[in-house]
C-alpha positions as CSV (number, residue, x, y, z in Angstrom):
1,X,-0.1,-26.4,4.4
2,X,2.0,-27.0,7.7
3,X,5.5,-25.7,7.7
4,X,8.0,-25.7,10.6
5,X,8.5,-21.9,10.6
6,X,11.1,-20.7,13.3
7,X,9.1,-17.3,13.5
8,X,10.7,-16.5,16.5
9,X,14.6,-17.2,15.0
10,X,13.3,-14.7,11.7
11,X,12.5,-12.1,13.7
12,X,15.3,-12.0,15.5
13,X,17.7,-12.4,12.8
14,X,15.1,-9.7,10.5
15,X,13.6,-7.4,12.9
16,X,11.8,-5.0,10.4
17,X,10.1,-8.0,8.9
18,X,10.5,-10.4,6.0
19,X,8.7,-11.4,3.0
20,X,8.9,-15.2,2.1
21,X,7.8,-17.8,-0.8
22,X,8.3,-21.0,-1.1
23,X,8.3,-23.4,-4.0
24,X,6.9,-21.8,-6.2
25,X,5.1,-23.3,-9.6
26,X,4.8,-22.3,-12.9
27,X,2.7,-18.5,-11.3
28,X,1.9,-18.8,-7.4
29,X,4.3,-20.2,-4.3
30,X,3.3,-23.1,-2.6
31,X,3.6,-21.1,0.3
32,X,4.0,-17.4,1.0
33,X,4.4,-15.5,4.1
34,X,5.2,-11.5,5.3
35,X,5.7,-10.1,8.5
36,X,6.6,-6.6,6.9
37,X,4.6,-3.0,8.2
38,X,1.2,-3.3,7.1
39,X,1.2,0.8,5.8
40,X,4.3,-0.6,3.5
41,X,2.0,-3.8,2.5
42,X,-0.3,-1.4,1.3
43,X,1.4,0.8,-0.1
44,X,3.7,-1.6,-2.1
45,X,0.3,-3.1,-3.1
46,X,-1.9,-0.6,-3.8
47,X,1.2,1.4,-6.1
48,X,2.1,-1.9,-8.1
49,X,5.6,-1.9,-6.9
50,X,5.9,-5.3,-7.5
51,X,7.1,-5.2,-11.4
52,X,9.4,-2.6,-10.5
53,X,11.0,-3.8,-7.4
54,X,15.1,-4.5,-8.0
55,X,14.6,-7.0,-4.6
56,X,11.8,-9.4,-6.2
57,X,13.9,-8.9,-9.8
58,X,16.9,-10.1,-8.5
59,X,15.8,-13.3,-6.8
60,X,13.3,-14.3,-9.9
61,X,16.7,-14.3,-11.6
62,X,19.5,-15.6,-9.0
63,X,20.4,-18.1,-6.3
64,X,22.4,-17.2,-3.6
65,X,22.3,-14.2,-1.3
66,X,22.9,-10.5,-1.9
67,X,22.4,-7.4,0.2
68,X,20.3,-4.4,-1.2
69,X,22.8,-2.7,-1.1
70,X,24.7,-4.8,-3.2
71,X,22.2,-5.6,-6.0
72,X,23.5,-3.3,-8.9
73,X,19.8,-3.2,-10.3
74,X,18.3,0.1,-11.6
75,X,15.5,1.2,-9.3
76,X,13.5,3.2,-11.5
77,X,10.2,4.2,-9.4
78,X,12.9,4.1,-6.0
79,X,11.1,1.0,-4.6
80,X,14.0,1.0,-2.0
81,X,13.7,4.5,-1.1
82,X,9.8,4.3,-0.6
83,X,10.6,1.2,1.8
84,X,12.9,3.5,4.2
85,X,10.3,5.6,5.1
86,X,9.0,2.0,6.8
87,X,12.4,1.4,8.2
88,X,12.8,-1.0,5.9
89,X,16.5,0.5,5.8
90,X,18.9,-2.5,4.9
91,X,17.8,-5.9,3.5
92,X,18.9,-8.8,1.7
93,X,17.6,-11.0,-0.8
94,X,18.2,-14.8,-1.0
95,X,16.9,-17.7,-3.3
96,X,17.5,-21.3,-3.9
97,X,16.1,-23.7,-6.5
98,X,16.5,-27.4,-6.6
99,X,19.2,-28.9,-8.7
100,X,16.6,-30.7,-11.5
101,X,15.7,-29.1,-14.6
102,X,12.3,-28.5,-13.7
103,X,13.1,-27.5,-10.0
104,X,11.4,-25.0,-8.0
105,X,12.4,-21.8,-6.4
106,X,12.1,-20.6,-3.0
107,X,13.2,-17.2,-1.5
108,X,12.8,-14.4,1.2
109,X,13.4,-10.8,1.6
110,X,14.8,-9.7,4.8
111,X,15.1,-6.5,6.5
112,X,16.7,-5.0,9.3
113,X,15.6,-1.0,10.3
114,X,19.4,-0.5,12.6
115,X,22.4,-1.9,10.3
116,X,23.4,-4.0,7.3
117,X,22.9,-7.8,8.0
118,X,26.4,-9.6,8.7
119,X,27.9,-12.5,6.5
120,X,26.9,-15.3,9.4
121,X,23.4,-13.9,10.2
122,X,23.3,-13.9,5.8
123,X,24.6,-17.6,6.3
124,X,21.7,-18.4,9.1
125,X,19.2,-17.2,6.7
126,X,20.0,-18.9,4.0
127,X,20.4,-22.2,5.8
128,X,16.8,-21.3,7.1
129,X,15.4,-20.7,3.7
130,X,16.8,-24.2,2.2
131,X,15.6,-26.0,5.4
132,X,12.0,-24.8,4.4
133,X,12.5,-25.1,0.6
134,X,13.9,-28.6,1.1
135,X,11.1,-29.3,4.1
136,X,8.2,-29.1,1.0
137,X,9.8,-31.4,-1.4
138,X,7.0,-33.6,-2.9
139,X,7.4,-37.3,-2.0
140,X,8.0,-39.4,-4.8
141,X,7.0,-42.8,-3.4
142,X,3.5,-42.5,-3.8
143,X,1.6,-45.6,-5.9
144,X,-0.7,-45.0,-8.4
145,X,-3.5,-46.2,-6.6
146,X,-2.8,-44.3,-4.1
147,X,-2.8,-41.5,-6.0
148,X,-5.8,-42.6,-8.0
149,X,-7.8,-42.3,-3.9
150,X,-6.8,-39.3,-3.2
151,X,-7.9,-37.6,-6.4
152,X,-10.9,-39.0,-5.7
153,X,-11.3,-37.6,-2.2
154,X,-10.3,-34.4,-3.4
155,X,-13.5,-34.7,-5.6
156,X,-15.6,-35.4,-2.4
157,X,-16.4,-38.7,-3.4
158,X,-17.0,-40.8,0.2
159,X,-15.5,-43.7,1.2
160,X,-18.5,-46.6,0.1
161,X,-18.2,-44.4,-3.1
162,X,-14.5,-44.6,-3.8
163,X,-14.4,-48.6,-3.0
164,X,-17.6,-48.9,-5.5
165,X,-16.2,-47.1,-7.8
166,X,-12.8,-48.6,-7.6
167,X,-14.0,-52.5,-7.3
168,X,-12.2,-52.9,-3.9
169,X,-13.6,-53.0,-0.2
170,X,-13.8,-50.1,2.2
171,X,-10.8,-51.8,4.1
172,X,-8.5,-51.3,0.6
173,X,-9.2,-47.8,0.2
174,X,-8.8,-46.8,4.2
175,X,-5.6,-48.5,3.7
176,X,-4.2,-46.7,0.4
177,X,-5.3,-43.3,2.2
178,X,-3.3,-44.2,5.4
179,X,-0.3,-45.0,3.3
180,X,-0.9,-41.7,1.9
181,X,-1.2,-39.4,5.0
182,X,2.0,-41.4,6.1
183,X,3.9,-41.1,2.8
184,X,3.0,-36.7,2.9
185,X,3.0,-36.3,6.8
186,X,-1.0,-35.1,6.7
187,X,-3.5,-35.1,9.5
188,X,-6.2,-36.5,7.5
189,X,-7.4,-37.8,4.1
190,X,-8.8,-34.3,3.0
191,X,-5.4,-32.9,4.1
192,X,-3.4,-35.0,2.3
193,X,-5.7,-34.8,-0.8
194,X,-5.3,-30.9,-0.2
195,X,-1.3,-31.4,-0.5
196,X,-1.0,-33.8,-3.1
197,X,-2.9,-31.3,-5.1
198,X,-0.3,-28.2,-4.1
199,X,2.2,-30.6,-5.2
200,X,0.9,-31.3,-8.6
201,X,0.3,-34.7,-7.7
202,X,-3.2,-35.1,-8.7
């Protein structure tokens, strides 16, 4: 999946790394990224911190921004202690979620090794974080036959067998998979089979 990441702008504002997901479904984000030490990747892995981390607690169950400093959860196997002997000294968690009932949730961890973060660089990441959570919002124009091609490609079906299959020419399909690639911004019609699939389309 392409994503407009301003790598350069995270690192700068979250020099000891980050950890990021975004739009995440009913068990796996749509996308996921982490810039965070490697020995602290491992580590975190490898130990099952994951269940036990106040940090990934407190953005599965808020929106908004907080400091982890600031979180007020208990830290029962010391998750944030272990991460300061990665400099992972100071951090803050943020999240968002769209407004419908069945909305998605996006959200980052970000950490700084030097100081806490301040309230604007907290305001630039959060504006960052809803830029990318709003950049992955499924279209919703897409027709049902459309739909119905791309499922289809996804299946590895070719073009002479989508057209057979579908009682239409070549020409019809190539056109409803164009529309397609337009309508979700995809390079080709395996692409945009690929996203319409992370979406939950087909």
């Amino acid at each position: 999946m392409d994503i407009d990441l301003e790598t350069g702008a995270l690192k700068t504002l979250s020099p000891a790394g980050h950890y990021l997901a975004l739009r995440i479904g009913f068990a796996f984000p749509m996308f996921e990224q982490y810039t965070l030490p490697p020995k602290w990747v491992e580590r975190y892995l490898s130990r099952g911190l994951l269940m036990s981390d106040p940090v990934m607690r407190w953005m599965f169950e808020n929106v908004g921004a907080r400091r982890w400093s600031d979180l007020g959860l208990d830290d029962p196997r010391s998750v944030l202690k272990q991460a300061e002997m990665y400099g992972l000294h100071y951090g803050v968690a943020i999240c968002c979620i769209d407004q419908d009932p069945m909305g998605q949730r996006s959200f980052g961890s970000f950490a700084r090794s030097d100081r806490e973060f301040t309230d604007g660089e907290i305001d630039a990441l959060q504006d960052q974080l809803q830029g990318m959570h709003d950049a992955l919002v499924p279209p919703k124009n897409l027709t049902k036959a459309e739909l119905e091609a791309l499922r289809m490609v996804k299946n590895g079906l070719l073009m002479k067998e989508i057209a057979n299959l579908l009682g239409v020419s070549e020409g019809a399909v190539k056109q409803r998979l164009k529309n397609a690639k337009v309508k979700l911004k995809a390079k080709t019609s395996t692409h945009a089979a690929t996203m319409a699939t992370s979406f939950g389309l087909i």
